[in-house]
C-alpha positions, 0 to 999 in steps of 0.5 A: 601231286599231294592232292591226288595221293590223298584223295585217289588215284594219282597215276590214273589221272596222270594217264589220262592227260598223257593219253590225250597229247598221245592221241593227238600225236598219233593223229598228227603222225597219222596225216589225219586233218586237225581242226580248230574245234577239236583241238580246242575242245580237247585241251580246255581242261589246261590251264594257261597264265595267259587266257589267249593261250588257250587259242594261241597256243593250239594255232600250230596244230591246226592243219585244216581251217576249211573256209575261213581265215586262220587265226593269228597270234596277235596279243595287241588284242583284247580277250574278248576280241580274241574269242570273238574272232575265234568263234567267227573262224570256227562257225565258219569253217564246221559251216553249222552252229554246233560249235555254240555247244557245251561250257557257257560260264564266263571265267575271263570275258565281261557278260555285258562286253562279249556275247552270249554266243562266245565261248570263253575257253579258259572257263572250265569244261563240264565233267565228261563233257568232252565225250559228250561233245564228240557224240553230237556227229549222231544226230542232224536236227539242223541239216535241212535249215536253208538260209545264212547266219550272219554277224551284224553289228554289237555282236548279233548272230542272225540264224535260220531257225526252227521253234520247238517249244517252251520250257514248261516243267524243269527237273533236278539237276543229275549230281555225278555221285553215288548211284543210288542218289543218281537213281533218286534223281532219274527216278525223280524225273519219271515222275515228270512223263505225265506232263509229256504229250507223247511219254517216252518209256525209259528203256524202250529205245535200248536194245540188248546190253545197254537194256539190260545195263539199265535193268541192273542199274536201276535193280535195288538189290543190295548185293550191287552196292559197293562195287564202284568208287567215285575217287579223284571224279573217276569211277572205279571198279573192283576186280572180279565184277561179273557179267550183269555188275560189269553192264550196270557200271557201263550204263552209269558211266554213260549216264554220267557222261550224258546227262551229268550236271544236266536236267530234264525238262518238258516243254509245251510242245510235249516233248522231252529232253535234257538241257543245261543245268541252268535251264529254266521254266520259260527258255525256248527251245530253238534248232539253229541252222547247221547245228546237230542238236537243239539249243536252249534260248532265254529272250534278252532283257536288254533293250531292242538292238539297232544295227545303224547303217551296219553291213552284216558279215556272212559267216556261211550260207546252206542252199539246196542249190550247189555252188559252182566257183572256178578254180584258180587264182581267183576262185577265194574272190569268187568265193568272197563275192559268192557270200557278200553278193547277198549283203546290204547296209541293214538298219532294222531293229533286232527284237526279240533277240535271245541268249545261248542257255546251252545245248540240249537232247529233245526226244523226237526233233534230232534228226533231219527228216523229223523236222521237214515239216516245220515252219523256218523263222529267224533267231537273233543271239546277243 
């Protein structure tokens, strides 16, 4: 506790990680399905001696596997081969590519022995990451993407995709400090807007209280300083805040939560967006199938993959056409056969293959119907 009496507050963040297990608690007692994904991107902050357990120690909350295998507790196996079977279940059972979003360090697996599309949950999250993640259910970019992802050999993720540009201009990465830094920043990356084929006006998509949030916290007036505190990454506020500090405060934790650790950028295409902080001029900015916003993709600089007499496995397949399976005893069979009827050995060289950079907000392409008109091309991530 040492650490947190000097440098804050040591109840706050205690109430923090009590209000979490409570959470899930209520949920629990609530009858409300636990799925893997939530419960694994709720806890990643927690440490554990054993980096399996950050998986293993979760599987007895789960109620809801949906259409895949559970995952069991098997210690015999590797750390990579832990989260790779983890990563197969999860975008199996959401049916989408979502769950390549958020934290893409590498605390525990070898980058050249697991796959960029392998999350490594003992790496820690982004700060506010969480919050971030749990706003991905507002958008649908990927829902129209027809087609199946499949798992070929080597580890190579095979998507239905939509191109939306290049990477062409890169801003600062937003630093969660003080406000006025952070108004440098943004400020920073306005500057960007003209190389946008169509500019987004700030503030013009934020209607009543969190337009007038952005005009408070974008306001120079000195009276606004010292109204917050960062203590122990948290912002605090003093008592008595009127109406006007109140909304500039909600806007930048909103920002913070949003775009912290993030940077701007603009593609070729002309539009805008924010991605991960190690997004650079050259990524390509790719819509995978099911996936709720678009993902930055970095071409792999290994040589062309062969997949040498390989069958491919069907993680989960989107069709416009319902598929009607009988229920009973063999309606898992039928299922099975529905996924791998479509399956045959592939012997193609795989090239260009990618890398998942991170996820990303691109101004105009987040919803469904934005996208109907674009052309369908597959993606291979290593």
């Amino acid at each position: 506790m040492y650490p947190y009496l000097t440098e804050g507050q040591p109840l706050s963040d205690f109430a923090r990680l009590v209000s979490v297990i409570e959470s899930t608690r209520i949920e629990w007692r609530s009858r409300t399905p636990l799925v893997a994904l939530q419960l694994l991107r709720k806890f990643r902050s927690r440490k554990a001696s054993d980096p399996k357990d950050k998986v293993f120690a979760l599987l007895g909350l789960v109620q809801y596997w949906g259409r895949s295998q559970p995952v069991s507790a098997d210690y015999s196996h590797s750390i990579e081969t832990t989260f790779l079977g983890t990563m197969m279940m999860l975008i199996s059972s959401t049916e989408s590519l979502s769950v390549l979003a958020g934290s893409t360090g590498r605390a525990c697996l070898a980058k050249r022995r697991a796959p960029s599309w392998v999350i490594d949950w003992s790496f820690p999250e982004e700060e506010n990451e969480y919050n971030r993640l749990k706003s991905l259910v507002l958008y649908s970019a990927g829902a129209n993407l027809q087609g199946s992802v499949r798992l070929h050999g080597g580890g190579i993720l095979e998507s239905p995709a939509y191109w939306v540009g290049k990477v062409e201009v890169v801003g600062d990465e937003l630093v969660v400090q003080a406000a006025t830094k952070m108004r440098k920043t943004v400020s920073s990356w306005e500057s960007l807007l003209a190389y946008a084929e169509d500019p987004y006006i700030p503030g013009e998509s934020l209607k009543g209280a969190a337009e007038s949030g952005w005009e408070q916290w974008r306001s120079a007036d000195k009276k606004h300083n010292r109204k917050t505190s960062l203590v122990g990454r948290h912002w605090l506020e003093v008592p008595n805040l009127t109406d006007n500090e109140k909304r500039r405060n909600a806007f930048n934790y909103a920002l913070s939560c949003a775009s912290g650790r993030r940077r701007f950028f603009v593609t070729d295409e002309g539009h805008i967006g924010i991605g991960p902080e190690d997004v650079t001029e050259g990524d390509d900015i790719f819509i995978l199938c099911g996936s709720q916003v678009p993902f930055v993709l970095r071409q792999a600089s290994r040589k062309p993959r062969a997949c040498q007499n390989a069958i491919p496995e069907t993680l989960f397949r989107k069709s416009r056409q319902r598929q009607y399976i009988p229920a009973g005893r063999d309606a898992n069979e039928g299922m099975l056969q529905t996924l791998k009827g479509e399956a045959s050995i592939c012997n193609r060289v795989h090239w260009p293959c990618y890398t998942v950079v991170g996820d990303a907000y691109v101004h105009g392409v987040m919803q469904e119907e934005q996208n109907i008109e674009r052309t369908q091309t597959t993606v291979y991530i290593v």
